[in-house]
C-alpha positions in Angstrom: 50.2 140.6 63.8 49.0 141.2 67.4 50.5 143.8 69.6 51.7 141.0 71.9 53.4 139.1 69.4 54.9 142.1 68.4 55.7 143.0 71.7 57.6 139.6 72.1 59.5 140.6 69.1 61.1 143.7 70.1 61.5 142.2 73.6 64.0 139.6 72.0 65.6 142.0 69.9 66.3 144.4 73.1 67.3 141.4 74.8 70.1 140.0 71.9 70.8 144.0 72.0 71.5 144.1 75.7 73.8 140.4 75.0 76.3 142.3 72.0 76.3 145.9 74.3 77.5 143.5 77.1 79.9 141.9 74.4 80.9 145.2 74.1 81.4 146.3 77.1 83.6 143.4 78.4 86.0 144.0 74.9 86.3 147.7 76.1 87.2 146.5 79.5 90.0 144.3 77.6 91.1 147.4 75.9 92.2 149.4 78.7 94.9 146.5 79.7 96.0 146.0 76.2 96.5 149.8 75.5 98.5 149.8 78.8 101.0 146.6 77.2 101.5 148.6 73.8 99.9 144.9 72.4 99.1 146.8 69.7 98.4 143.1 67.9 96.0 142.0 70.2 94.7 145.7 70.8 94.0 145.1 66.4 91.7 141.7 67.1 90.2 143.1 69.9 88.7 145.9 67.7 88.0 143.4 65.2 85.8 141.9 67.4 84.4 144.5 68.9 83.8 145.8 65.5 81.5 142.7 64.1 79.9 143.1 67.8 78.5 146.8 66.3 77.6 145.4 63.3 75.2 142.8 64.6 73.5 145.9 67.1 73.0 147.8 64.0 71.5 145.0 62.3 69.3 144.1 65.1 68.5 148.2 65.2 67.4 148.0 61.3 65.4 144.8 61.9 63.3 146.6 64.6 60.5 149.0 63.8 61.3 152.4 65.3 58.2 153.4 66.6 58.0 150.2 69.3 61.4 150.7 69.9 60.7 154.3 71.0 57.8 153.8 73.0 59.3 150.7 74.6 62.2 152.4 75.2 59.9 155.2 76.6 57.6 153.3 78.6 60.7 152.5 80.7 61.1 148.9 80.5 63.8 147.5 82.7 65.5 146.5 79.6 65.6 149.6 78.1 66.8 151.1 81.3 69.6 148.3 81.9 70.7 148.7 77.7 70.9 152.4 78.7 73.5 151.7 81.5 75.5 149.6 79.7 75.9 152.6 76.9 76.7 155.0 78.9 79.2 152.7 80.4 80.7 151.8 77.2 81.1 155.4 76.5 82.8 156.5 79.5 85.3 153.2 79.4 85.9 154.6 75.5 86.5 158.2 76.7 89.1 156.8 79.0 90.8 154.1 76.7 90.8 157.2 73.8 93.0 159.3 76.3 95.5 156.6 77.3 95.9 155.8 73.7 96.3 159.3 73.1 99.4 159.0 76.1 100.6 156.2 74.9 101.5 157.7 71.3 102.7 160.8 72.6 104.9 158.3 74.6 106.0 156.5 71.7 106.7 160.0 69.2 109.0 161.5 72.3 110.7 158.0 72.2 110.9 157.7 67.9 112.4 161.2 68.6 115.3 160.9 71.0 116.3 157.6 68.6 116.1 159.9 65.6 118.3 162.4 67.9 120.9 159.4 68.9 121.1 158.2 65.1 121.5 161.7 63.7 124.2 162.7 66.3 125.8 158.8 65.9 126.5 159.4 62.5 129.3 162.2 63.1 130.9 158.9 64.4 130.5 156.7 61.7 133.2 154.0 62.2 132.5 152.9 58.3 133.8 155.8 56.8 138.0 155.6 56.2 139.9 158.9 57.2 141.1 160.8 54.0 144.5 161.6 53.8 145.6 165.0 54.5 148.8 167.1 54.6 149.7 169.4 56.7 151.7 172.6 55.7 153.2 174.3 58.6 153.4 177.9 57.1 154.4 179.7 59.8 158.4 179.1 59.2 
């Protein structure tokens, strides 16, 4: 195989790379608004998706030989610089998203725990339990 076809080769890998990390990128985005809703259903196919979105990236990453990734990557192709970007851009969005989902459960145990509060002190006033009898000996006379 010549260099060039080789060449051509990583340059479409890089290039179906770039298309998933953009994939990505715009399903991280999504995240931030779904995180905010507490759509924790949506916030489940979202990951899904962004999930088989990885897989495919490390497939493409196994398919391609590391040494013409490196020195493409190294030579400092506009593709590798723009597949860069987006990384670091998907990082920082995931650094963000992790923190308001980190909020947001905090949110939700001080919530589960005023409910537990309210149940625990509702049941002192339990309207299904019958009064016993009693009697009452005034022993005072």
């Amino acid at each position: 195989m010549t260099n060039m076809v080789k060449l051509s080769g990583v340059t479409s890998a890089l290039q179906n790379k770039k298309e998933h990390l953009r994939a990505v990128l715009e399903l991280t985005q999504a995240q931030e608004e779904l995180i905010e809703n507490l759509d924790l259903p949506g916030l489940m196919e979202n990951l899904d998706s962004r999930q088989q979105h990885i897989q495919a990236l490390e497939t493409l990453d196994l398919s391609l030989p590391d040494r013409s990734v490196l020195l493409f990557e190294r030579g400092g192709s506009q593709l590798a610089v723009e597949i860069n970007a987006l990384l670091d851009e998907i990082r920082a969005l995931d650094t963000q998203n992790q923190q308001k989902a980190r909020d947001c459960l905090v949110f939700l145990k001080g919530q589960m725990q005023k409910v537990s509060q309210g149940r625990r002190a509702g049941a002192g006033y339990d309207a299904r339990r019958s009064p016993l009898e009693a009697t009452y000996f005034d022993l005072k006379k």
